[in-house]
C-alpha positions as semicolon CSV with decimal commas, in nm:
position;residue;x (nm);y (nm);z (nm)
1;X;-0,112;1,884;2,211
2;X;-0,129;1,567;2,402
3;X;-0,343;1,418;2,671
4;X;-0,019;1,257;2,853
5;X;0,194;1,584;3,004
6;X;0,491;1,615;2,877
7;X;0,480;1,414;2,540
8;X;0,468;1,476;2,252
9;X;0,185;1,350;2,067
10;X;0,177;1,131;1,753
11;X;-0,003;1,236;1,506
12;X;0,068;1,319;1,101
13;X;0,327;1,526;1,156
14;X;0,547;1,293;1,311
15;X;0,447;0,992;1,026
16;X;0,502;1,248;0,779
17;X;0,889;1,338;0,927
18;X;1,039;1,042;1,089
19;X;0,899;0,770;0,827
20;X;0,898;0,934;0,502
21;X;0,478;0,980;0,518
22;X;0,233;0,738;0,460
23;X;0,365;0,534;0,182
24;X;0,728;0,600;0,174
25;X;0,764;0,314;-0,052
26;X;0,534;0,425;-0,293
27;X;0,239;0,320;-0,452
28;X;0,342;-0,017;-0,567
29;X;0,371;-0,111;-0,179
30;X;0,012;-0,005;-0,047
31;X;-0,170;-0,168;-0,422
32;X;0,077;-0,523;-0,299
33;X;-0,070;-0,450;0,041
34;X;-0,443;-0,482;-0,078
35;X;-0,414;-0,744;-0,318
36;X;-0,305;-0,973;-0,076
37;X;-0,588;-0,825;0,183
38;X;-0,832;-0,890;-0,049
39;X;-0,685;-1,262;-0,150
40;X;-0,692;-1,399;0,165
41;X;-1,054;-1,191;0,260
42;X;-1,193;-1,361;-0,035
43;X;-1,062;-1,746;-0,013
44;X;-1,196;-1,749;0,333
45;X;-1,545;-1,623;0,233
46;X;-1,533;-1,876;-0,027
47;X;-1,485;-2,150;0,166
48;X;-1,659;-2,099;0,454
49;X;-2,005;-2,012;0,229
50;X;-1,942;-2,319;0,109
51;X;-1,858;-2,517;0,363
52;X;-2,194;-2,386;0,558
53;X;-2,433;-2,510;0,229
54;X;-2,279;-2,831;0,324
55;X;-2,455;-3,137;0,467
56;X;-2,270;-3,099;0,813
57;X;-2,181;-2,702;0,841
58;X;-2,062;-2,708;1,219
59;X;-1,754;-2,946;1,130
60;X;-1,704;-2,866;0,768
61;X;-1,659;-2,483;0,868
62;X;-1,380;-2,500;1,131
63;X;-1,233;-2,757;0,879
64;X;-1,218;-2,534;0,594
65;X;-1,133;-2,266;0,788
66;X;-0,814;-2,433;0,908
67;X;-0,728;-2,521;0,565
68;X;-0,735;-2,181;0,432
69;X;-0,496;-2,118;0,721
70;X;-0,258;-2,374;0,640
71;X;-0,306;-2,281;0,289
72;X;-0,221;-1,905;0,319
73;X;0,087;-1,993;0,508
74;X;0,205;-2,217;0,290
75;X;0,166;-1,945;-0,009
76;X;0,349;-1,678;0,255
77;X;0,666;-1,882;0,339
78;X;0,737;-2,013;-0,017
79;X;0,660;-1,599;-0,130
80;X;0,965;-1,548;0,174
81;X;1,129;-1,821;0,050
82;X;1,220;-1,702;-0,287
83;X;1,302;-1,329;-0,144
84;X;1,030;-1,129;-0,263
85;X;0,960;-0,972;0,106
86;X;1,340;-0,942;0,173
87;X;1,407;-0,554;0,186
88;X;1,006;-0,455;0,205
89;X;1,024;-0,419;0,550
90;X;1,319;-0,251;0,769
């Protein structure tokens, strides 16, 4: 039961038969998910509490924020680099 006429609508059913579910590469997938959530949730609190206790917050917090930034996509492409996302996603 949809609200647009003549579709079908997406729901569980469909996640649970055309994708294999909600994890459908197991545990070890959603667990690698959160850790690196919670990483890059975490370094950016970090910084930007301390960059705010600092003796010029307005500047110091857009530059630490772009740092983190730079920072997390440095750690992403050398991850991508050396395969470990190759196959994850399809």
């Amino acid at each position: 039961m949809g609200w647009i006429p003549e579709r079908e609508a997406s729901g569980l059913s469909r996640l649970m038969e055309e994708h294999g579910g909600f994890a459908p590469n197991g545990l070890s997938a959603v667990v690698g998910a959160f850790i690196t959530i919670m990483f890059s949730f975490i370094g950016t609190e970090a910084v930007t509490i301390a960059a705010a206790e600092s003796n010029n917050p307005a500047q110091n917090i857009a530059r630490a924020t772009r740092s983190v930034i730079v920072a997390h996509r440095r750690v992403l492409r050398v991850v991508d680099l050396r395969g470990d996302f190759r196959g994850a996603v399809e």
